[in-house]
DRENDONU-556021 format. One line per 10 residues: number of its first residue (from 1); their letters; for each residue x, y, z of C-alpha. Coordinates in Angstrom, 2 decimals. Example, Ala and Ser with C-alpha at 12.3 -4.5 7.8 and 13.67 -1.06 7.14 Angstrom:
BEGIN
1	as	12.30:-4.50:7.80 ~ 13.67:-1.06:7.14
This chain:
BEGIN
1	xxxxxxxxxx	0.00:0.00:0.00 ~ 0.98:3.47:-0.70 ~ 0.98:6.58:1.87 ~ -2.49:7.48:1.24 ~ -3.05:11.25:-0.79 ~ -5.82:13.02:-1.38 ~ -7.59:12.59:-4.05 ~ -8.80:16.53:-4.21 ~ -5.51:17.49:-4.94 ~ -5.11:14.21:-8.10
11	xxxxxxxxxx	-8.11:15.19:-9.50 ~ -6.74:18.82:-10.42 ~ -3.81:18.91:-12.78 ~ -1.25:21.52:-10.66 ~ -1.89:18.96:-7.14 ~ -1.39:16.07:-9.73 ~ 1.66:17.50:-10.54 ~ 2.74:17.55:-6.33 ~ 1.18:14.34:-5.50 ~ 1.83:12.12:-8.43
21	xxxxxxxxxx	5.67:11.58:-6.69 ~ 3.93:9.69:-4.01 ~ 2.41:7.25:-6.46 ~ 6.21:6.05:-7.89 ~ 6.79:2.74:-7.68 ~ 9.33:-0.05:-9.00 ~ 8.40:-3.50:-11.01 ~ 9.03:-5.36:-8.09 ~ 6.77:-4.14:-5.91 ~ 3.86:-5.50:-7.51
31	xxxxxxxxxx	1.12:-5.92:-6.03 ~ 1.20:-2.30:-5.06 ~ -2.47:-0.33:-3.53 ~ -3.03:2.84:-3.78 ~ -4.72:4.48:-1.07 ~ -6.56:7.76:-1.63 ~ -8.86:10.04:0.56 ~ -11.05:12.58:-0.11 ~ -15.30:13.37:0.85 ~ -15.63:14.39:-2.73
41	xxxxxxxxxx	-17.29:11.82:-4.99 ~ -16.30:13.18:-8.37 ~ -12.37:13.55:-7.09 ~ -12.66:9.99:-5.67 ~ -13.96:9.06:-8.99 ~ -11.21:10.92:-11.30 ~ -8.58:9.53:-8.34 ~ -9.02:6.31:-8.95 ~ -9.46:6.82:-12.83 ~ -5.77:8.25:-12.53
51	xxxxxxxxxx	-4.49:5.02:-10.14 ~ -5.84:2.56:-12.99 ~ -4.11:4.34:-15.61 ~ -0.74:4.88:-13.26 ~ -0.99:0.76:-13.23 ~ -1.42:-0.36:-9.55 ~ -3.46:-3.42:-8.65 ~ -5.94:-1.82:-6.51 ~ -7.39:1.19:-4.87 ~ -7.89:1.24:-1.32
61	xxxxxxxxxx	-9.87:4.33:0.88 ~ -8.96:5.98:3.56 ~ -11.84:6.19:6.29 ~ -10.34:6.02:9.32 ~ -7.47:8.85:9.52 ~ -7.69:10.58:12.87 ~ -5.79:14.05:11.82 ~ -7.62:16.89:12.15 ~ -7.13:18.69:8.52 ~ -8.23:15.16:7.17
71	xxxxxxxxxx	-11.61:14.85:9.29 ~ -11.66:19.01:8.68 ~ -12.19:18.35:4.81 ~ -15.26:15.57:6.20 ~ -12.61:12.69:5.22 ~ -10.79:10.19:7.06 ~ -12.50:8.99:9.88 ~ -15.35:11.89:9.45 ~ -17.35:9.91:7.45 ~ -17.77:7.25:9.86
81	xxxxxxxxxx	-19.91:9.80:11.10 ~ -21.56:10.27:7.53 ~ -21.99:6.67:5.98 ~ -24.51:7.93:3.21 ~ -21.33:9.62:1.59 ~ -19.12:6.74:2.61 ~ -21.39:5.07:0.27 ~ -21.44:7.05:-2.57 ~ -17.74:7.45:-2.26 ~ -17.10:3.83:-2.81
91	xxxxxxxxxx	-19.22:3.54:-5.79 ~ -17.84:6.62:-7.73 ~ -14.52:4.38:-6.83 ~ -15.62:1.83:-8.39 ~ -16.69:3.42:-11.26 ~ -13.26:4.80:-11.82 ~ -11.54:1.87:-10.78 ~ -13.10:-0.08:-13.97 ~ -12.42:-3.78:-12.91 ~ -9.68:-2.74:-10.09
101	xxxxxxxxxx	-10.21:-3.57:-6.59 ~ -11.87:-1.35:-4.21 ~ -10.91:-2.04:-0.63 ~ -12.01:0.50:2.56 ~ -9.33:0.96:5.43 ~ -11.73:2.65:8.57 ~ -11.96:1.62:12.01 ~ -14.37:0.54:15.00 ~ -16.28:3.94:15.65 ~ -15.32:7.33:16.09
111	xxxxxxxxxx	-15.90:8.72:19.57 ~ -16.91:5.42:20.96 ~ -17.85:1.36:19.45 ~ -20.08:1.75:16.21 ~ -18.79:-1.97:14.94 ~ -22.73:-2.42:14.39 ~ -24.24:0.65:12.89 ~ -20.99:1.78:10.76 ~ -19.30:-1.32:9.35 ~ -22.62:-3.01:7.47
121	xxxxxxxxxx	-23.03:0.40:5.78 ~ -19.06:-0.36:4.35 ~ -20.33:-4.44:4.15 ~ -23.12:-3.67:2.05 ~ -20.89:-1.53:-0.80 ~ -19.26:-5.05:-1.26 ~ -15.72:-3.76:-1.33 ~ -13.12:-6.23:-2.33 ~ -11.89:-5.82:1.06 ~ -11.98:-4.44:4.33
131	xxxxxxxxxx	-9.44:-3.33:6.84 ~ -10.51:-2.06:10.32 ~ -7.67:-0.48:12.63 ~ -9.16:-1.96:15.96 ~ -9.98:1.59:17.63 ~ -11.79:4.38:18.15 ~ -10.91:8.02:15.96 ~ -10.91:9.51:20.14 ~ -8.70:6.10:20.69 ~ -5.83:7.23:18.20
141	xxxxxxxxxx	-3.04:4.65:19.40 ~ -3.35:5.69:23.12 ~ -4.80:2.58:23.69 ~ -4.24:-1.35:23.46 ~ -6.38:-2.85:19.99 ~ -9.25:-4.45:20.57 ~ -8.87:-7.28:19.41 ~ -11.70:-9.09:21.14 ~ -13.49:-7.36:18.81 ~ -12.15:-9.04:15.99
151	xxxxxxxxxx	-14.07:-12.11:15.57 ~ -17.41:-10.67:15.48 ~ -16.29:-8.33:12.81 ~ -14.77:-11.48:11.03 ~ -18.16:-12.93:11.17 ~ -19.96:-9.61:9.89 ~ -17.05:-9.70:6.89 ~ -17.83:-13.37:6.01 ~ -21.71:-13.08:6.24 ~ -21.09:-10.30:3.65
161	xxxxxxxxxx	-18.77:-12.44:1.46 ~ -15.69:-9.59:1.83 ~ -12.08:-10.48:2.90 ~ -11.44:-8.97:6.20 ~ -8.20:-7.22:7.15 ~ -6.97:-6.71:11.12 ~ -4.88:-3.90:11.93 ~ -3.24:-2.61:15.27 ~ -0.60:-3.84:17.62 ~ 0.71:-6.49:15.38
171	xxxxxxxxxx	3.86:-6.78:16.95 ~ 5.71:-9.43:15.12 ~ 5.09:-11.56:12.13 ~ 4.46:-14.87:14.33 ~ 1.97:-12.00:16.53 ~ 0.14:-11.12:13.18 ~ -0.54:-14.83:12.31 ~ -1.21:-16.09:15.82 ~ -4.13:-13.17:15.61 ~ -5.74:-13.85:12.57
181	xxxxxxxxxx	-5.79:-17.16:13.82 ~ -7.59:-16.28:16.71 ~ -9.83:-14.06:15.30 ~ -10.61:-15.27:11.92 ~ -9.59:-12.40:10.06 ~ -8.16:-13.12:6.40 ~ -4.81:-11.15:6.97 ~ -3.50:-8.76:8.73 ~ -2.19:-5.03:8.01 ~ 1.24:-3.44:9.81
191	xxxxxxxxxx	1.70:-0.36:10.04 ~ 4.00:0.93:13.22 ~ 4.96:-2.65:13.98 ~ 7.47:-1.92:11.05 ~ 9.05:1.33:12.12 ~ 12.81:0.66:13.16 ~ 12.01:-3.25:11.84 ~ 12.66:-3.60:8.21 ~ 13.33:-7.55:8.98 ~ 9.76:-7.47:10.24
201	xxxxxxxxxx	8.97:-10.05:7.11 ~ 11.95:-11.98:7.36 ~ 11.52:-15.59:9.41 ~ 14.93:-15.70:9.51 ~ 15.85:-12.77:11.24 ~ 14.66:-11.92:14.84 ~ 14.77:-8.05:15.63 ~ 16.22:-9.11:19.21 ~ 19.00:-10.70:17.36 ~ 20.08:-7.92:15.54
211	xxxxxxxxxx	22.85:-5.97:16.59 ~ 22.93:-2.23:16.98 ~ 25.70:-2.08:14.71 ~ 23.45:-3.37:11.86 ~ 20.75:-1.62:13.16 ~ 22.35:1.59:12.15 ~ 23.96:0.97:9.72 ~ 20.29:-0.11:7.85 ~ 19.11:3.42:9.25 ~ 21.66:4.92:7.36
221	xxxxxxxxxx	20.56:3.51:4.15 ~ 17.40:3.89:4.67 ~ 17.96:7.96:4.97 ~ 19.91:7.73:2.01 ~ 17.14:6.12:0.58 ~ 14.87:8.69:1.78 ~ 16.88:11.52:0.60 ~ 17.31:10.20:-2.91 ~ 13.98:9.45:-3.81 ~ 12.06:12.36:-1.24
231	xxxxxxxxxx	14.36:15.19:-1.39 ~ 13.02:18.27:-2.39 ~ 9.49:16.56:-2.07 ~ 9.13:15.55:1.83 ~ 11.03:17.29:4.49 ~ 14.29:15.30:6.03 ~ 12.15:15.99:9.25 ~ 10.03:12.96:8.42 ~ 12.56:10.83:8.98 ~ 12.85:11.35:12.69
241	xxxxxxxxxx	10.07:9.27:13.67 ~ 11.73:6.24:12.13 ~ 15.12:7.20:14.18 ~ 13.16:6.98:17.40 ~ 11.96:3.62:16.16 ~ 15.35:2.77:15.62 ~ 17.32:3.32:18.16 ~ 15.41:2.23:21.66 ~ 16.03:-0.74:24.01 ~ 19.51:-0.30:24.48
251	xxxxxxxxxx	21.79:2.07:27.77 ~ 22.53:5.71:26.58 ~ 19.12:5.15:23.89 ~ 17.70:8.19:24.79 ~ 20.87:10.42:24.62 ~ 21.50:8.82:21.02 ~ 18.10:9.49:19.94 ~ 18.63:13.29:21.16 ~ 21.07:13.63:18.62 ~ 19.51:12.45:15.57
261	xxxxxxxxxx	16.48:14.60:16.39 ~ 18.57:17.52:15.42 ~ 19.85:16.24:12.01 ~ 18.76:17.11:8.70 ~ 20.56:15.30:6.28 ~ 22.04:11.84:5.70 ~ 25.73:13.24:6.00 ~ 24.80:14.60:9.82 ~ 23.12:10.88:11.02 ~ 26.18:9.36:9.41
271	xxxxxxxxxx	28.73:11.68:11.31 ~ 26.82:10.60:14.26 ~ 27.01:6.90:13.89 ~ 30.38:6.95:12.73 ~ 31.48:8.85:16.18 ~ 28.97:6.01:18.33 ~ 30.84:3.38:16.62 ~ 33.85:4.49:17.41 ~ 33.58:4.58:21.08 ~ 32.33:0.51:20.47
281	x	29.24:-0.35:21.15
């Protein structure tokens, strides 16, 4: 799956010209989802018009977003609060998708548990499949998954003959499949469980077993990569969050971390590894 991008700004040609960067992809990476959001119909429509033509495998909605200048525009996890437009936004989807999948990513309510008013109004749309991120919008991440939850959604999913997806506090690869055998949910979706864990896919390779060493030395490419293929796009900023992720779990962490907060280029974080190394870790 992509980062998901609005689809107000792809259906006008100077946003498309912005956004379109965030819909590169390689060969290899196939399948490859894009994920759009938007409370706009038509855009949805010409969105997804644009992701069949750009040559991804499916199209997957945002509807469950917490940020406030997402819910602002009505999108995100707004329209949990507005399923007649969640509706019609899936369909004009679909008609721009022409033959693509469709899949909804939303979650269990918005202030509080709507698993039974909101998710039949997605169910009954037919997507080709449907992820819920096991919380509240008021929830954010501020609180454990609910994953007891999981099974009766399953249940709802099957009933409705669409392939359901589990998302939240998937810790591990061996945690994501022990859950969805639990819960009877078709597969599973990662999003933060990946952050500072790039072997997250990889049975061969625990994260505990992974020395620090390589475990910076991967950061490092993976700001190069950033700053090769984002640069001039996406702020070096961005990459912060996944330096936190990075380096934890370990004596003098936190005074590490400090410095890469201030970086803001690949040259600084490797001037700063280089110098940790040094001292032996």
């Amino acid at each position: 799956y992509t980062e998901f991008v609005s689809a107000d700004g792809l259906a006008n040609e100077k946003g498309r010209e912005v956004l379109i960067k965030d819909f590169r992809f390689k060969k290899n990476e196939h399948p490859i989802v894009a994920q759009i959001f938007g409370a706009n119909p038509e855009n949805i429509k010409k969105a997804a018009i644009l992701v069949r033509e750009l040559g991804f495998d499916g199209i997957d909605i945002n509807m469950g977003c917490p940020d406030k200048a997402v819910i602002k525009q009505g999108a995100g996890s707004a329209l949990i609060k507005n399923p007649k437009l969640a509706r019609e936004i899936i369909r004009a989807a679909k008609e721009g998708a022409g033959g693509l999948p469709v899949s909804v990513k939303t979650r269990i309510g918005f202030n509080k548990n709507e698993i039974e008013t909101w998710l039949p109004e997605i169910l009954a749309e037919k997507p080709s499949a449907l992820i819920v991120h096991l919380r509240t919008k008021k929830e954010m991440s501020e609180v454990p998954a609910h994953w007891e939850f999981a099974g009766q959604i399953a249940k709802m999913a099957k009933e409705a003959g669409v392939i359901l997806i589990g998302n939240g506090d998937v810790e591990s690869l061996e945690d994501g499949i022990q859950k969805a055998k639990d819960s009877g949910v078709d597969g599973i979706m990662v999003g933060r469980g990946i952050f500072g864990n790039p072997w997250f896919f990889n049975e061969k390779k625990k994260i505990q077993d992974i020395s620090l060493e390589e475990k910076l030395e991967t950061m490092i490419q993976h700001a190069k990569l950033f700053e090769k293929e984002l640069s001039g796009i996406k702020g070096f900023h961005i990459m912060r969050k996944h330096f936190k992720a990075y380096i934890s779990g370990f004596d003098g962490a936190k005074e590490l971390r400090a410095k890469f907060m201030e970086t803001n280029n690949v040259k600084e974080v490797e001037d700063i590894v280089k110098e940790y190394l040094k001292k032996g870790v």
